[in-house]
N, C-alpha and C positions, 0 to 999 in steps of 0.2 A: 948725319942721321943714318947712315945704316948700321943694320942691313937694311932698313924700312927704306931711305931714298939712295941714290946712289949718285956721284958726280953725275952731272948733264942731265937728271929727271927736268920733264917742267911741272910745273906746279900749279893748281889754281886755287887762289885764296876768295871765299867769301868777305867780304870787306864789312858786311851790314854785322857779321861775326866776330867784329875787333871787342866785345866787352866781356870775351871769355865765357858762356854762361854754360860752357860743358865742358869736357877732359878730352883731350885731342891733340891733334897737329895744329899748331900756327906759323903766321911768318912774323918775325920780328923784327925789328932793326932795331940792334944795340951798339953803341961806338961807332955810327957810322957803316953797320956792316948789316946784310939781310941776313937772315937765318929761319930756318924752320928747324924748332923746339916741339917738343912734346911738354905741356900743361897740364898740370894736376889738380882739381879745386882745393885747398885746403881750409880750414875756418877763419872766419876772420878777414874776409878779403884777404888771402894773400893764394898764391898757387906755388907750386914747385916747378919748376923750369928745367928739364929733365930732356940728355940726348941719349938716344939710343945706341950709338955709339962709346962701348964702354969705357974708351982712351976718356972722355970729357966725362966729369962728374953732373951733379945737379944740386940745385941751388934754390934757396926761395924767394920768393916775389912777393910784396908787398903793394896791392893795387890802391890800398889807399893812399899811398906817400910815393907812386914808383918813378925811378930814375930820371932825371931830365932826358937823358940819353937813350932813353927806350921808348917803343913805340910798339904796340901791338898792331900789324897791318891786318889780318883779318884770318878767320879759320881757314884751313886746307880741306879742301873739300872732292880734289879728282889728283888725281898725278899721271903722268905718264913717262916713258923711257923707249927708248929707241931700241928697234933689237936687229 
């Protein structure tokens, strides 16, 4: 995710905030792996799943039908980074 997070950020996710209901940062875990994503509402229950980092694309999500493999853990809501 950056430039917005950068290796070693910590993160603190709202977790009551796993049902998306705004455009933001989340953590996910997809494949086994944790990730914070940036989320897009799009219509339709579905959102975009979007990194800020332009090496990785973005993709859409379907929360009606989504992945067995995915898991929304909850909105990002503070970060911080060592300096």
């Amino acid at each position: 995710m950056e430039p917005t997070l950068k290796q070693g950020d910590v993160v603190l996710a709202n977790r009551a905030k796993a049902h998306v209901p705004d455009d933001g940062l989340y953590v996910l875990i997809m494949d086994g792996t944790m990730l914070v994503k940036r989320l897009r509402k799009r219509p339709g229950r579905k959102v975009q799943v979007i990194s800020d980092n332009g090496a990785y694309g973005s993709f859409d999500l379907d929360l009606a039908d989504p992945p067995e493999d995915m898991t929304i853990i909850g909105r990002v809501v503070w970060f911080g980074r060592e300096i």
